[in-house]
PyMOL CGO cylinders between C-alpha atoms (Angstrom):
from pymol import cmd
from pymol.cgo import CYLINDER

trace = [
    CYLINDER, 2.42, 16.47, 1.45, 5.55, 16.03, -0.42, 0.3, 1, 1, 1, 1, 1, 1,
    CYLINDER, 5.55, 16.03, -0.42, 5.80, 15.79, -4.50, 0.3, 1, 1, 1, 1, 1, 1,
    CYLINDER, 5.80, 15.79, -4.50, 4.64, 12.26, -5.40, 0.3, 1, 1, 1, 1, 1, 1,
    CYLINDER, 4.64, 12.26, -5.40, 7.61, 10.39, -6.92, 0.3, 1, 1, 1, 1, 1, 1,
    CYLINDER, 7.61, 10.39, -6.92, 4.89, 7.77, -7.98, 0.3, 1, 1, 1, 1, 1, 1,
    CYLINDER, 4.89, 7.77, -7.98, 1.18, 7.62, -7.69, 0.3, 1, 1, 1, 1, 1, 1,
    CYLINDER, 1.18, 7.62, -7.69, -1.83, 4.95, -8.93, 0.3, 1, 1, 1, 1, 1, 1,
    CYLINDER, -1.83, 4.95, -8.93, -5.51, 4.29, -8.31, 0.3, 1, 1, 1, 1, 1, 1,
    CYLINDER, -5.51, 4.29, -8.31, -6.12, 1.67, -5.92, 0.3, 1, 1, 1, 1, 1, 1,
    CYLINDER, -6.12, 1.67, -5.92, -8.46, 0.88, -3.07, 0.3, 1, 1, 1, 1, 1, 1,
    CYLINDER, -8.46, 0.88, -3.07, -7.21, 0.58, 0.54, 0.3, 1, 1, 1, 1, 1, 1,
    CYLINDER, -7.21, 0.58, 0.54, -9.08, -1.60, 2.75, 0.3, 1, 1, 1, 1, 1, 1,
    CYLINDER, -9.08, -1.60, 2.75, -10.07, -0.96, 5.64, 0.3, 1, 1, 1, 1, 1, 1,
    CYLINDER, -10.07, -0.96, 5.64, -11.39, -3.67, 7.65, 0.3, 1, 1, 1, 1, 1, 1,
    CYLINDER, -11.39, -3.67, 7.65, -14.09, -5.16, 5.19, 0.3, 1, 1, 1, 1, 1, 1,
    CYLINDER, -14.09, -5.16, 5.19, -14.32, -1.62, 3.32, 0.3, 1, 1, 1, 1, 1, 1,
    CYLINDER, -14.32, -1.62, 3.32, -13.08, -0.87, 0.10, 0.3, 1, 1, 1, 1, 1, 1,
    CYLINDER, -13.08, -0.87, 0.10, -12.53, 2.72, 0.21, 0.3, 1, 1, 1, 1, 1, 1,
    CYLINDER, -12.53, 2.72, 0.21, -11.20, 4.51, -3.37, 0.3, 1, 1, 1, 1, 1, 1,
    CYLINDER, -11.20, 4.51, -3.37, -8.48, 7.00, -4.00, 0.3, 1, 1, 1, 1, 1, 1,
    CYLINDER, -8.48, 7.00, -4.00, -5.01, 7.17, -4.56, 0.3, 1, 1, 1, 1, 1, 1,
    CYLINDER, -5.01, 7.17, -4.56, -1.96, 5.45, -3.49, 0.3, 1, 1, 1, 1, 1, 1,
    CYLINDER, -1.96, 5.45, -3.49, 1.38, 7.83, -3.50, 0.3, 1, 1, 1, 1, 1, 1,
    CYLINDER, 1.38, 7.83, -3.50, 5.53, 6.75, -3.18, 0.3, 1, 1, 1, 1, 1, 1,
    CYLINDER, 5.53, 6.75, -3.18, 6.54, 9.83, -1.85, 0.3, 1, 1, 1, 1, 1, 1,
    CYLINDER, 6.54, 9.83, -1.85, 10.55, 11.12, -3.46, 0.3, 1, 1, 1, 1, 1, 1,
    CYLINDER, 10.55, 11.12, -3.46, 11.30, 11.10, 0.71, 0.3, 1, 1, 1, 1, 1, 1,
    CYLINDER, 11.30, 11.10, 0.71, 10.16, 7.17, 0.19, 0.3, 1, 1, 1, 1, 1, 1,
    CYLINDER, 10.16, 7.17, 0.19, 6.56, 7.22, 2.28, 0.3, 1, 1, 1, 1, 1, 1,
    CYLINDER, 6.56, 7.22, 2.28, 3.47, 5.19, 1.09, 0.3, 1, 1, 1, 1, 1, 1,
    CYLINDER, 3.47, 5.19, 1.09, 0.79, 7.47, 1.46, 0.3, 1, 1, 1, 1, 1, 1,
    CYLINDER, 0.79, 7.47, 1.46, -3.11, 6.69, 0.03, 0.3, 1, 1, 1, 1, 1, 1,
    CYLINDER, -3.11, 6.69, 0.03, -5.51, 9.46, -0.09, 0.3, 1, 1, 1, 1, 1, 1,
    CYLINDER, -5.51, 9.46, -0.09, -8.98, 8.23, -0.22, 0.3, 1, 1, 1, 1, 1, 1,
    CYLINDER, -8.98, 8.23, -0.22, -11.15, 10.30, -2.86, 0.3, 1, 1, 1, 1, 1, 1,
    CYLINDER, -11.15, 10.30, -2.86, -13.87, 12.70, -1.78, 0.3, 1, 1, 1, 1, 1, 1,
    CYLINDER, -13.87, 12.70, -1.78, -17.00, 10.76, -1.60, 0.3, 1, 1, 1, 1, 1, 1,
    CYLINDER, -17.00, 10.76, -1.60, -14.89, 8.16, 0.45, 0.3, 1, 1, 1, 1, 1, 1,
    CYLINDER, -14.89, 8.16, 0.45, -13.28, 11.09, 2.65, 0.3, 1, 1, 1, 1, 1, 1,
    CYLINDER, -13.28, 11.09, 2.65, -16.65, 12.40, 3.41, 0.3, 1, 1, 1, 1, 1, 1,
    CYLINDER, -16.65, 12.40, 3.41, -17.63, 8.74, 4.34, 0.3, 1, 1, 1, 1, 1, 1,
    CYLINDER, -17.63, 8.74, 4.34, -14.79, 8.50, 6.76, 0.3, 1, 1, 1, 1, 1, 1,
    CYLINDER, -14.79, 8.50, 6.76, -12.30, 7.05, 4.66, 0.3, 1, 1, 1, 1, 1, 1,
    CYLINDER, -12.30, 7.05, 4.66, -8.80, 6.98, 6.17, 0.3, 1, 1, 1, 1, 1, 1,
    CYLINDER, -8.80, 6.98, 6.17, -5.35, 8.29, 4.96, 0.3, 1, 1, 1, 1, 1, 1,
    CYLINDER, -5.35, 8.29, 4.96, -2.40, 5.91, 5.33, 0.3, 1, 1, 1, 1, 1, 1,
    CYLINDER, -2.40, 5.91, 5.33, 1.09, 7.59, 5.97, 0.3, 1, 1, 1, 1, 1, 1,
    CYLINDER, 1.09, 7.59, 5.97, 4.24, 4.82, 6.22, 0.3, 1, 1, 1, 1, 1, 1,
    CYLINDER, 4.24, 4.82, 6.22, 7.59, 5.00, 6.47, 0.3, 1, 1, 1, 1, 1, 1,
    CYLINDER, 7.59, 5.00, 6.47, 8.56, 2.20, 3.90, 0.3, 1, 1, 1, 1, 1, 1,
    CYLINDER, 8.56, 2.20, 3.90, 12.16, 2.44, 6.13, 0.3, 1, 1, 1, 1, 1, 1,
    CYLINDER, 12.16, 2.44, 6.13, 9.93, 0.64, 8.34, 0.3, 1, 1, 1, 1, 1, 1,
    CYLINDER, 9.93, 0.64, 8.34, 9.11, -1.98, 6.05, 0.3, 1, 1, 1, 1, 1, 1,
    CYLINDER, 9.11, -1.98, 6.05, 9.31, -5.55, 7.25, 0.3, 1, 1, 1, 1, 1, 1,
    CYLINDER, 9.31, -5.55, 7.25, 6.92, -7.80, 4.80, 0.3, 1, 1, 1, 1, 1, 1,
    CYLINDER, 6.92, -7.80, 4.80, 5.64, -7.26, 1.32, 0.3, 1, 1, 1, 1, 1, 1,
    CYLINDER, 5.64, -7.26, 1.32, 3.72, -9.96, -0.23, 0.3, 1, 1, 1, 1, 1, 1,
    CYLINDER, 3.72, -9.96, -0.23, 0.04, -10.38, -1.67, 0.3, 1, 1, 1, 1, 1, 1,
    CYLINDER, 0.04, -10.38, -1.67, -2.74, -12.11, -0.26, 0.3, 1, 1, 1, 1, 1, 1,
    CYLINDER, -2.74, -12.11, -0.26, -4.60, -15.24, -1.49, 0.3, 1, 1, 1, 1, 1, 1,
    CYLINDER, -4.60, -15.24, -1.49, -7.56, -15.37, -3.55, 0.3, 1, 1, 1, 1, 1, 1,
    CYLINDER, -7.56, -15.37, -3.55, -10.85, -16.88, -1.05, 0.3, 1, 1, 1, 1, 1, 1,
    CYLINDER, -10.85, -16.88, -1.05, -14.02, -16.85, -1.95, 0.3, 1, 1, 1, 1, 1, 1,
    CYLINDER, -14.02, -16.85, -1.95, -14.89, -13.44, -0.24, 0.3, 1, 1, 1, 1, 1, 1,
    CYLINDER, -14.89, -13.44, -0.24, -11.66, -12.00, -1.80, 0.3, 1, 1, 1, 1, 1, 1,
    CYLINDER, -11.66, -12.00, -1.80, -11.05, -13.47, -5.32, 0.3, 1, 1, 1, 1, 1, 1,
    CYLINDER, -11.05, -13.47, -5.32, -8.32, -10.37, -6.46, 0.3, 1, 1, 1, 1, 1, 1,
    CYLINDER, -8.32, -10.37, -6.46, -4.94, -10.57, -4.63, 0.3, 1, 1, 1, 1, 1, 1,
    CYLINDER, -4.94, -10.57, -4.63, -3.97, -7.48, -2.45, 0.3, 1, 1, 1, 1, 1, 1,
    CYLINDER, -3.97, -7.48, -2.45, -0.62, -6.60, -1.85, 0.3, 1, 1, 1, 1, 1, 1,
    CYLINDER, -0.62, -6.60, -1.85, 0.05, -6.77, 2.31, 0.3, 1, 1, 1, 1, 1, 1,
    CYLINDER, 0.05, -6.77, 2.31, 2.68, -4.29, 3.41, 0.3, 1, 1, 1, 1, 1, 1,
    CYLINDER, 2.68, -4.29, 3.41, 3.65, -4.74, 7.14, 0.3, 1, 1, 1, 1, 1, 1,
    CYLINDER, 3.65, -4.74, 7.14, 5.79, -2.55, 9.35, 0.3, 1, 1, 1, 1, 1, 1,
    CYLINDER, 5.79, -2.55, 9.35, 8.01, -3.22, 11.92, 0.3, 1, 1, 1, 1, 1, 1,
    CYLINDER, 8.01, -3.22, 11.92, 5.34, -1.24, 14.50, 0.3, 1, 1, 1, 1, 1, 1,
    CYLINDER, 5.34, -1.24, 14.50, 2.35, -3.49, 13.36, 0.3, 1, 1, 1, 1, 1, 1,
    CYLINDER, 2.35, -3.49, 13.36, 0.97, -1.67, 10.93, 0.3, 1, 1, 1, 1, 1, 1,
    CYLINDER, 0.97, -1.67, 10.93, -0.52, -3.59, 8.21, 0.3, 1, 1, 1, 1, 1, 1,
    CYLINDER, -0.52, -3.59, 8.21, -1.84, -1.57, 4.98, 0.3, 1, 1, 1, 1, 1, 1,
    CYLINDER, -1.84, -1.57, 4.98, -4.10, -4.14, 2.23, 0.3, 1, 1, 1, 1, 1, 1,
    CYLINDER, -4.10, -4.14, 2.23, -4.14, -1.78, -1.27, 0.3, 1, 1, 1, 1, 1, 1,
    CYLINDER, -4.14, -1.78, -1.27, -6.25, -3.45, -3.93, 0.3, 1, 1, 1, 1, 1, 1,
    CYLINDER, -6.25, -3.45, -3.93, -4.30, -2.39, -7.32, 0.3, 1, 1, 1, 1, 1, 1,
    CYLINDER, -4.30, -2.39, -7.32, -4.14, -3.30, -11.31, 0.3, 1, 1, 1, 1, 1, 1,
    CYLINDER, -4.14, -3.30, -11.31, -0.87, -4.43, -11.39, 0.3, 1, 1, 1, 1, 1, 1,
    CYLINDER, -0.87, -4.43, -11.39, -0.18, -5.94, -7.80, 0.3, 1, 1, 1, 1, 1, 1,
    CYLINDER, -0.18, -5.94, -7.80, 3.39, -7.62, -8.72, 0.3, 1, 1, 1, 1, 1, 1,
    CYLINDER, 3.39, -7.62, -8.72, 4.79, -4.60, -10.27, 0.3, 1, 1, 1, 1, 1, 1,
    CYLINDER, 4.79, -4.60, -10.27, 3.76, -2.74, -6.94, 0.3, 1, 1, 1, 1, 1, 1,
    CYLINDER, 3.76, -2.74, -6.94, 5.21, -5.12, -5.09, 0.3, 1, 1, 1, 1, 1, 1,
    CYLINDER, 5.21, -5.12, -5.09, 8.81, -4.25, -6.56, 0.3, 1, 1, 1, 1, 1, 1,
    CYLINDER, 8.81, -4.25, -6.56, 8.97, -0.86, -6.67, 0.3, 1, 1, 1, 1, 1, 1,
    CYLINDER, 8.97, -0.86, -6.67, 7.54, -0.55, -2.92, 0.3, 1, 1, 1, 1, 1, 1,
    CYLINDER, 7.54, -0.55, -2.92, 10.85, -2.98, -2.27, 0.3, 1, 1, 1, 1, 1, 1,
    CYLINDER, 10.85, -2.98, -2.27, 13.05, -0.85, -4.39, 0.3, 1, 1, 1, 1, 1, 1,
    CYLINDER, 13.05, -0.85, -4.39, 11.44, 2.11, -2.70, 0.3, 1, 1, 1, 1, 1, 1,
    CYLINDER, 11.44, 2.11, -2.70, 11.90, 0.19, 1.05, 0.3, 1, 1, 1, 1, 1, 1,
    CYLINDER, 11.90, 0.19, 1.05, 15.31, -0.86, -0.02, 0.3, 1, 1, 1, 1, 1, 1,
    CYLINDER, 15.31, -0.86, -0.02, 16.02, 2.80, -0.89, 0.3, 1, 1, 1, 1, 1, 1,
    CYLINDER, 16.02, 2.80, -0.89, 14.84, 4.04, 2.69, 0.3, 1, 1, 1, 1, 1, 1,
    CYLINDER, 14.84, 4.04, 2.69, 16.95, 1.64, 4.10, 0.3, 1, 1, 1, 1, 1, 1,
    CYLINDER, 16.95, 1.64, 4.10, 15.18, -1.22, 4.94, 0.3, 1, 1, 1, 1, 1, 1,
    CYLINDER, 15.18, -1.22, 4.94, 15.03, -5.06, 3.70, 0.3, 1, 1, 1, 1, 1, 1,
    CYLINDER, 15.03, -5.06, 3.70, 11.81, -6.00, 3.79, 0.3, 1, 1, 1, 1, 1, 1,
    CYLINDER, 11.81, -6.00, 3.79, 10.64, -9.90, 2.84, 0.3, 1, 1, 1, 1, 1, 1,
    CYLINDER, 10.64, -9.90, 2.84, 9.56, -9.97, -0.28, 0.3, 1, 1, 1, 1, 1, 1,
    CYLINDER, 9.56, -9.97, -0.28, 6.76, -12.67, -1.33, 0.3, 1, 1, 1, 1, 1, 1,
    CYLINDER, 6.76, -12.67, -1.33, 5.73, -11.78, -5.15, 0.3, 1, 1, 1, 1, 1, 1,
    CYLINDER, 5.73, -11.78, -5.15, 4.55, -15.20, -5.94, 0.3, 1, 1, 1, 1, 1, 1,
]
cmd.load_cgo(trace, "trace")
């Protein structure tokens, strides 16, 4: 793995799952999340993206099932990541500074 340029907590989800670790902007601009090692053990997944693939950032709307806002990155191969994070505007701009760095313009939806 390279040196983290950036890291927080957060929880990825995956598919109804919240699973817990930590989500990584990489100094060779990649989004990587490492789920912790209860969730690892539990089959947690590992997320490894290219933000110069970056098409979309944005975060989603509250519902009744979901009542925090996660912050939807989307890649031009399909790929759609939903982090839960403190802080979910602020993430939202760096990962498009970090995008924009990498060479991609992705749409940006911080509202």
């Amino acid at each position: 793995m390279s040196s983290t340029s950036w890291d927080k907590t957060a929880s990825l989800y995956d598919g109804p799952r919240a699973v817990g670790g930590r989500l990584h902007v990489t100094p060779d601009q990649r989004l990587q999340f490492r789920p912790h090692g209860f969730d690892r053990a539990l089959g947690g997944r590992t997320l490894d993206i290219g933000l110069d693939t970056t098409t979309r950032l944005s975060r989603t709307k509250r519902t009744w099932f979901a009542p925090r806002r996660h912050v939807l990155v989307e890649t031009a191969d399909g790929t759609r990541a939903r982090p839960l994070v403190n802080g979910a505007a602020d993430l939202i701009e760096r990962l498009a500074g970090a995008a924009r760095t990498a060479g991609a313009n992705p749409d940006v939806d911080n509202h």
